[in-house]
BADREN-807456 format. One record per residue (C-alpha): residue number from 1; residue in three letters; y, x, z. Coordinates in pm, 1 decimal. Each point is the difference from the previous one (the first is absolute). Layout:
// residues N
[NUM 'Ala' [Y X Z]],
...
END
This chain:
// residues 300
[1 'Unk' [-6866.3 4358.6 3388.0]],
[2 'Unk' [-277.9 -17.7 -260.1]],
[3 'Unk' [106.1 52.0 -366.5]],
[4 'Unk' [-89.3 -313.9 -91.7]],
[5 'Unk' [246.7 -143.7 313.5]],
[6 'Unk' [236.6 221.4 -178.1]],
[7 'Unk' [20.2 -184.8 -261.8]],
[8 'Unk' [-48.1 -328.4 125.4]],
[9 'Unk' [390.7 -51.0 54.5]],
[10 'Unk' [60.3 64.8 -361.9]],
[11 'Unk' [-215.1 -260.7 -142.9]],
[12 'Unk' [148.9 -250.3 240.7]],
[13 'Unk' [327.7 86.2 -138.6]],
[14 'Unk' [-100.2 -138.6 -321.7]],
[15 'Unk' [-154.3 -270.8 104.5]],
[16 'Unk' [329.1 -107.0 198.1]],
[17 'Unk' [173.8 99.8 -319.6]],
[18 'Unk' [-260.4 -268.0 -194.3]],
[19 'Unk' [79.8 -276.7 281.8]],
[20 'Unk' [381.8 11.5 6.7]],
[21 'Unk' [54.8 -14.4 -376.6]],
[22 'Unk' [-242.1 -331.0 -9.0]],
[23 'Unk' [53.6 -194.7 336.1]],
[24 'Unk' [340.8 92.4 107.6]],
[25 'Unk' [404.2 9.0 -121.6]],
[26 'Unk' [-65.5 334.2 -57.9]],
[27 'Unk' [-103.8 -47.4 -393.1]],
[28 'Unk' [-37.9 169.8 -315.1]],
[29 'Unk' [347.6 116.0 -74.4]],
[30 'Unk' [56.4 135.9 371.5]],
[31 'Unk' [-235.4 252.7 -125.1]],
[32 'Unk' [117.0 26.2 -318.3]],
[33 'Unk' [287.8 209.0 158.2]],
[34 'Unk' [-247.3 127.9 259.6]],
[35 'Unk' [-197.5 204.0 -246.4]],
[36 'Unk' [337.3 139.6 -141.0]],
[37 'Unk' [114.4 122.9 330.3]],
[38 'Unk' [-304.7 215.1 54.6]],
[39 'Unk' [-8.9 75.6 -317.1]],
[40 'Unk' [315.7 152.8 -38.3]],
[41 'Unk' [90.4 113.8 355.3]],
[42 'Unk' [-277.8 5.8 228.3]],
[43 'Unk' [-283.6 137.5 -156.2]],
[44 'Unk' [184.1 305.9 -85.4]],
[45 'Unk' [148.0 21.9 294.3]],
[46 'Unk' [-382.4 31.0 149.0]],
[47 'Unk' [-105.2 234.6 -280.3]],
[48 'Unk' [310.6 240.8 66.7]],
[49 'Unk' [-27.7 20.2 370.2]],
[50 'Unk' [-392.2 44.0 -15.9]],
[51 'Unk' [47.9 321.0 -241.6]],
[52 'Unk' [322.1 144.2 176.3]],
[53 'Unk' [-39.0 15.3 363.0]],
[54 'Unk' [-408.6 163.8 -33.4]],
[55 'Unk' [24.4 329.0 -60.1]],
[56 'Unk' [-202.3 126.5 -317.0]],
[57 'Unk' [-135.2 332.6 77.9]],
[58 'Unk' [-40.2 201.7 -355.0]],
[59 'Unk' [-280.5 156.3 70.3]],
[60 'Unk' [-209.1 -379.0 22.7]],
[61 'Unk' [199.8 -119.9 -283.2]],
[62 'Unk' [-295.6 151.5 -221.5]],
[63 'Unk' [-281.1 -122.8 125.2]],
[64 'Unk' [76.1 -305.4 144.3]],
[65 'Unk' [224.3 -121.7 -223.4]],
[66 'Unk' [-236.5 112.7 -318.0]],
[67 'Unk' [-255.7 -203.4 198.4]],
[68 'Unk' [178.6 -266.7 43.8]],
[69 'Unk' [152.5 -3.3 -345.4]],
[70 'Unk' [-352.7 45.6 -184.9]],
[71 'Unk' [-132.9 -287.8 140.1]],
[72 'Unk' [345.8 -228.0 -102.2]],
[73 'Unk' [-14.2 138.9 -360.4]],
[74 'Unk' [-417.3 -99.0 39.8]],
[75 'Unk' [144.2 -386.0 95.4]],
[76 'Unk' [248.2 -4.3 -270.7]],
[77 'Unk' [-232.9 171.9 -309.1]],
[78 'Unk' [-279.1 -288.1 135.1]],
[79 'Unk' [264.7 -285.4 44.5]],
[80 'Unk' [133.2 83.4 -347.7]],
[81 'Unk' [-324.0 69.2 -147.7]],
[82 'Unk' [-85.6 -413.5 80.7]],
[83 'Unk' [335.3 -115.4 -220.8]],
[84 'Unk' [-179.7 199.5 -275.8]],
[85 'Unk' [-230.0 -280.4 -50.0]],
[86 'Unk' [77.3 -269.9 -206.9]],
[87 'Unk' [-141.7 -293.0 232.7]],
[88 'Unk' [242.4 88.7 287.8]],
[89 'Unk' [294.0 -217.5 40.4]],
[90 'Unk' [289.5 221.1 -82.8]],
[91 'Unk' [291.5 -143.8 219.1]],
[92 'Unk' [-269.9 -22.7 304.9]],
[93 'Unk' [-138.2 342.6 -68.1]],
[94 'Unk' [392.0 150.2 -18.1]],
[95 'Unk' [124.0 -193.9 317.3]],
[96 'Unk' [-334.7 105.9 192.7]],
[97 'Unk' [-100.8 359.3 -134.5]],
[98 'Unk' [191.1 126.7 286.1]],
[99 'Unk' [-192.5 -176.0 292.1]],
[100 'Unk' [-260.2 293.9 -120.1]],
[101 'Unk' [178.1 259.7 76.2]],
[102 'Unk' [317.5 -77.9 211.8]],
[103 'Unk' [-80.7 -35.5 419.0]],
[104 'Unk' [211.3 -93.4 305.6]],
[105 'Unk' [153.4 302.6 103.1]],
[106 'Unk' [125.8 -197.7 359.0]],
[107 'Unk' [-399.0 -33.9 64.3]],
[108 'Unk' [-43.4 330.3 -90.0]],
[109 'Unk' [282.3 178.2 276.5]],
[110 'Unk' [-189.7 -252.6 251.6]],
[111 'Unk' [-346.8 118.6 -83.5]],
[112 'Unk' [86.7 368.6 -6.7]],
[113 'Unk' [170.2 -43.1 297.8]],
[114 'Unk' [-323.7 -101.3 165.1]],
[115 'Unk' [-225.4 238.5 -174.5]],
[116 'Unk' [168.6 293.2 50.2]],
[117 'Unk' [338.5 -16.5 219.6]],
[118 'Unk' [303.1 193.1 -145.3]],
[119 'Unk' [-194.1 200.3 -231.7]],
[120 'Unk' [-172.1 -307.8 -160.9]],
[121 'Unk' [355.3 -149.8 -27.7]],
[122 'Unk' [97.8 323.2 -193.7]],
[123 'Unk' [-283.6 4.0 -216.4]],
[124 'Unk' [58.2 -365.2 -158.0]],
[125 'Unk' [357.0 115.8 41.9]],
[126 'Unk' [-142.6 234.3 -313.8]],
[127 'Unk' [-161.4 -209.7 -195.9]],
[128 'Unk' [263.0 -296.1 39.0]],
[129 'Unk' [257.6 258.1 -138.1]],
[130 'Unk' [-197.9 100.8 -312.7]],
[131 'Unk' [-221.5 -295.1 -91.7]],
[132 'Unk' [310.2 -295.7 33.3]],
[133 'Unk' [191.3 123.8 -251.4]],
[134 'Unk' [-340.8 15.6 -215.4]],
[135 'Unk' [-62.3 -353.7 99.7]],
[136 'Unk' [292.7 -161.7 -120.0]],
[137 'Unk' [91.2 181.4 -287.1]],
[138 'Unk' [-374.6 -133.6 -109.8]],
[139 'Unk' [41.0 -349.4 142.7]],
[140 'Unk' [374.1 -63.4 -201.1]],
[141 'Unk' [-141.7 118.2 -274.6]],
[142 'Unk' [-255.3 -321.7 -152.1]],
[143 'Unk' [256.8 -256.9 103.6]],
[144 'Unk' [296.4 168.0 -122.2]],
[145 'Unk' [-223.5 14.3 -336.2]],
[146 'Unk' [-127.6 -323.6 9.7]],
[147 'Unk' [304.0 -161.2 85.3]],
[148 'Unk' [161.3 178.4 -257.6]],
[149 'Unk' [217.6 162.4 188.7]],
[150 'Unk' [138.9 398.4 -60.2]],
[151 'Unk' [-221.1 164.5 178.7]],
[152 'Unk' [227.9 340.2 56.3]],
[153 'Unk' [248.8 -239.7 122.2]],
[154 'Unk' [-204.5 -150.7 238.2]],
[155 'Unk' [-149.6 289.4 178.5]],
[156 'Unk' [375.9 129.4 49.8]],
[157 'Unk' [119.7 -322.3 175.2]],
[158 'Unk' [-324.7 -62.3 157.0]],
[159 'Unk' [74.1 -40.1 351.2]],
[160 'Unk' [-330.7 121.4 113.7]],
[161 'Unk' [9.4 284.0 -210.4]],
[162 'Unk' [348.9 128.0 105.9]],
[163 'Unk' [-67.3 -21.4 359.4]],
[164 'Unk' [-285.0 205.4 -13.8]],
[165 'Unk' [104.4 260.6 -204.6]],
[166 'Unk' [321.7 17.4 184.7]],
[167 'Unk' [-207.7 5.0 352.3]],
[168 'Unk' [-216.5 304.5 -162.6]],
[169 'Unk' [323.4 188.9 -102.1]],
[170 'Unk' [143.9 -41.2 299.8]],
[171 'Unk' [-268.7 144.0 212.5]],
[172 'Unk' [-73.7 288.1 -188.0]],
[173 'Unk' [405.8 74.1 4.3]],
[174 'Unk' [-35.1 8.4 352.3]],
[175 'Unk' [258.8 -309.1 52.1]],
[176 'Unk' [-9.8 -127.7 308.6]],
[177 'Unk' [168.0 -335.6 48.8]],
[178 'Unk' [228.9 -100.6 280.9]],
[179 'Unk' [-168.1 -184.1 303.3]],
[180 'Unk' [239.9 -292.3 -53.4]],
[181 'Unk' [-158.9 -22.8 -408.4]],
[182 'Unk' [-325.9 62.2 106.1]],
[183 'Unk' [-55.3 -227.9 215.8]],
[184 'Unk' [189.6 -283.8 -203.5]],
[185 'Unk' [-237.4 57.9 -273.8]],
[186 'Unk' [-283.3 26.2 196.6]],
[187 'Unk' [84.8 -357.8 125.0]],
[188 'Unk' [87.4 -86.2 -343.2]],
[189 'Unk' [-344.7 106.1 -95.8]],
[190 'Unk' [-256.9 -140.9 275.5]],
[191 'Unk' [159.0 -396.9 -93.2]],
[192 'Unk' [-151.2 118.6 -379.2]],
[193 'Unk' [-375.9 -36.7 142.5]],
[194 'Unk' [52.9 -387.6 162.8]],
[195 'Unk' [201.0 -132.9 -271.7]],
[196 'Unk' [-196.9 164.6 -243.5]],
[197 'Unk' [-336.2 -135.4 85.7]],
[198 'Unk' [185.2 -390.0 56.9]],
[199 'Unk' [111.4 77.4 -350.9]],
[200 'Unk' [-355.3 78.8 -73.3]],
[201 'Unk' [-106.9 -358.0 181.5]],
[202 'Unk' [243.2 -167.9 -169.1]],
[203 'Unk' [-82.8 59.9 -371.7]],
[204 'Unk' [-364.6 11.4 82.3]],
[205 'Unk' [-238.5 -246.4 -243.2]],
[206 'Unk' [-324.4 93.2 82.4]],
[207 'Unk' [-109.5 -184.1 -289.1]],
[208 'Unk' [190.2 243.0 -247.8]],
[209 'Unk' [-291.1 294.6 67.2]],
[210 'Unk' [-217.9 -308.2 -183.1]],
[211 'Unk' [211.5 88.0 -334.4]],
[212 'Unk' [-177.0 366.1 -15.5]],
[213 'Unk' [-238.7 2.8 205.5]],
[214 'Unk' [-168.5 303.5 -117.8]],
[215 'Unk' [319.5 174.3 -37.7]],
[216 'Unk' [57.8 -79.8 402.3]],
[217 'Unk' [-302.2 124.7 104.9]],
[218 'Unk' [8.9 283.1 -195.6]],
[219 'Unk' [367.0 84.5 87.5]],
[220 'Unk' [-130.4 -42.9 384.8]],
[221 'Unk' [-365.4 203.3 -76.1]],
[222 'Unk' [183.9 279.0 -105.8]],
[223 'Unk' [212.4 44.2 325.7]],
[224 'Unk' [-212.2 -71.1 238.7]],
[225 'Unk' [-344.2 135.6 -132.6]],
[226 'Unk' [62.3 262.7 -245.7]],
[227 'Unk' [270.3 147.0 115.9]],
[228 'Unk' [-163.6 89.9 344.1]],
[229 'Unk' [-340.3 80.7 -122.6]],
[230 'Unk' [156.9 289.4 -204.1]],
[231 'Unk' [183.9 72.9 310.8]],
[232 'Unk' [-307.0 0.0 201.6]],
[233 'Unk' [-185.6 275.6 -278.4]],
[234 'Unk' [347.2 250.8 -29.0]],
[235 'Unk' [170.2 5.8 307.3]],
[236 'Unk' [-233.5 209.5 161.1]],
[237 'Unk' [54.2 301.4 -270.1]],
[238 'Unk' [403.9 -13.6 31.4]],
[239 'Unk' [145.6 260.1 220.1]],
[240 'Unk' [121.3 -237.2 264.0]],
[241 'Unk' [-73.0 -37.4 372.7]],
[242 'Unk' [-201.5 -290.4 159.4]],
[243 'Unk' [298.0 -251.8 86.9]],
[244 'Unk' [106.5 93.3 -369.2]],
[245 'Unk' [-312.4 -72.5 -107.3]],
[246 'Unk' [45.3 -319.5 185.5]],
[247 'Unk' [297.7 -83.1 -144.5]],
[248 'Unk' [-109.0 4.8 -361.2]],
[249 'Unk' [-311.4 -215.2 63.9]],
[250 'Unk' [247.5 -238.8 172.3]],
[251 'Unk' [260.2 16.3 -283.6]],
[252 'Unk' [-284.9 -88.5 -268.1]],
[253 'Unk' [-94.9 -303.4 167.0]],
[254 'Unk' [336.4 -172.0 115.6]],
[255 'Unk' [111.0 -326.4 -97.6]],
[256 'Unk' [252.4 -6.3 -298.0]],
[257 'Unk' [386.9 -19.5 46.1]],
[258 'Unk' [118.4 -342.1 111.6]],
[259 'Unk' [346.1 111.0 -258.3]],
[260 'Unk' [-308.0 -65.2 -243.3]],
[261 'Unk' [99.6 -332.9 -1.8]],
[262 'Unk' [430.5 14.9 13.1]],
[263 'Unk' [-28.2 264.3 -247.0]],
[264 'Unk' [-138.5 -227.9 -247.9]],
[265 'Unk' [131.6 -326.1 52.7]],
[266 'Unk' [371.8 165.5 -33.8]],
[267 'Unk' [-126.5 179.2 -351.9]],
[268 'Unk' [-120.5 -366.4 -149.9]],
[269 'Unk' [-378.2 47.0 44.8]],
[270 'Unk' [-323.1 -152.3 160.8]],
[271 'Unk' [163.3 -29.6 363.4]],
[272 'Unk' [-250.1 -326.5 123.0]],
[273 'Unk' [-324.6 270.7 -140.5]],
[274 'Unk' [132.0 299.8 160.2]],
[275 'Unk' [72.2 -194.5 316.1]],
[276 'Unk' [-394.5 -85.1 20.5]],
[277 'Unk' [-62.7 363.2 -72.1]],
[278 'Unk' [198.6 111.3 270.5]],
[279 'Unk' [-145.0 -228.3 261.4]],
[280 'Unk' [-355.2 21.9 -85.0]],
[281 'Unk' [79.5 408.7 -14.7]],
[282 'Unk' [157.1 -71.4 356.2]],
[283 'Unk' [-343.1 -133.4 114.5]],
[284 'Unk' [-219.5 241.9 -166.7]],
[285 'Unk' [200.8 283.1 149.0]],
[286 'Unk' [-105.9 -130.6 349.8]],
[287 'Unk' [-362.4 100.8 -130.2]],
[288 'Unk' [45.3 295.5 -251.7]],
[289 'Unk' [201.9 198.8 240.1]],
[290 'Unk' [-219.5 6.0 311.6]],
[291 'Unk' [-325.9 22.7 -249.1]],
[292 'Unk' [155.6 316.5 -160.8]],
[293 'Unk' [73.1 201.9 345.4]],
[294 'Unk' [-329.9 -100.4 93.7]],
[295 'Unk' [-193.0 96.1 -277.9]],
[296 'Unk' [183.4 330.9 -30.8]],
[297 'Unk' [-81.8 72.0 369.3]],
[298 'Unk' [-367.5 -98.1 -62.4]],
[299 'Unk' [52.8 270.5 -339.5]],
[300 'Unk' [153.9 257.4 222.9]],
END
């Protein structure tokens, strides 16, 4: 399967998402408790079990987790930078500032798993574990301020947040969860990805990118064209081996994280522009992935 056929089922899932919510009894406030579900149960279900049951190795933790967490706090200082100017819309720029930065980790496991088997796995396994946490305290962050929210406060009860730190302290404690728990959350987990996406479909307004425009295609420039070009021009002087390598360049150009969109529609912001951010993202990532393995081959 190509990478673009990867992908492929995801963007469906948002369009079925779009086409229940408008033509069917399945309407707005259906979702409404949709998104909350995920929200609060699924997704960190996903995010714990991802981080928990791959074993992080200490000696890659350096290196491919400084990799992959220099090119997240490159997103987030360029994502930020854009709120800095005064003719950005502020509540579009704090709902969608993290489509920059934040990717689909479930796309990620899939494409490592192609790339480079068990050890691919185990290197996003890595970079999940270190960057997530990264990602969401940095994505809470403009909506808890623009909402006016306390932003401490937020980041504590942040689903998201606590899932992923939990998953990271649990797997360098050496926990191992019962087969019973593991696979319950696993299962718990995998419905996050479908619902997700619907939940993507259903608040989508592809009109709403036409309120920033610039801001949009900024927001999308920066994650799939910056972000992998300055992958393409460092990875080769990191200490890591080729399906690492591989990995990074992958990482840099991945579509953002479909909780992009449940993540800010449960804090009060933007949810209709950063559901058009995540499914133009969705089909960019069916171009910017395969375009950055191939380029870094041709590099190599």
């Amino acid at each position: 399967m190509t990478t673009a056929a990867l992908l492929l089922p995801d963007f469906m899932l948002i369009v079925l998402g779009y086409a229940l919510a408008r033509w069917s009894a399945l309407d707005r406030p259906l979702w409404d408790s949709a998104e909350r579900l995920v929200y609060y149960l699924l997704f960190p279900c996903l995010l714990f079990v991802a981080i928990v049951r791959q074993p992080i190795a200490l000696g890659t933790l350096a290196s491919l987790g400084g990799a992959g967490l220099a090119l997240t706090t490159l997103g987030i200082v360029l994502a930020f930078a854009l709120g800095r100017s005064g003719s950005v819309d502020a509540s579009a720029h704090a709902a969608g500032a993290q489509i920059a930065f934040r990717f689909n980790s479930y796309i990620a496991l899939a494409l490592a798993e192609r790339l480079g088997g068990a050890g691919g796995v185990a290197a996003m396994a890595v970079i999940i574990a270190v960057v997530v946490p990264l990602c969401n305290v940095a994505a809470v962050w403009p909506l808890a301020r623009a909402g006016g929210q306390h932003y401490g406060r937020e980041l504590l009860r942040n689903p998201l947040i606590v899932a992923t730190v939990a998953g990271l302290a649990a797997n360098l404690g050496g926990l191992v969860l019962p087969e019973v728990a593991a696979t319950t959350l696993q299962r718990l987990g995998a419905a996050a990805l479908p619902l997700g996406l619907m939940a993507v479909g259903a608040g989508l307004r592809i009109g709403a990118l036409r309120e920033a425009p610039r801001l949009a295609a900024a927001l999308l420039s920066i994650r799939h064209l910056v972000l992998p070009a300055v992958t393409l021009l460092l990875v080769r002087q990191l200490a890591l081996t080729p399906v690492q390598q591989q990995i990074v360049v992958m990482f840099s150009a991945l579509p953002t994280a479909a909780s992009a969109y449940v993540l800010a529609a449960r804090m009060g912001g933007r949810g209709e522009f950063v559901a058009g951010l995540v499914t133009v993202s969705t089909l960019l990532g069916m171009l910017s992935v395969p375009l950055a393995l191939a380029l870094h081959d041709a590099l190599r």
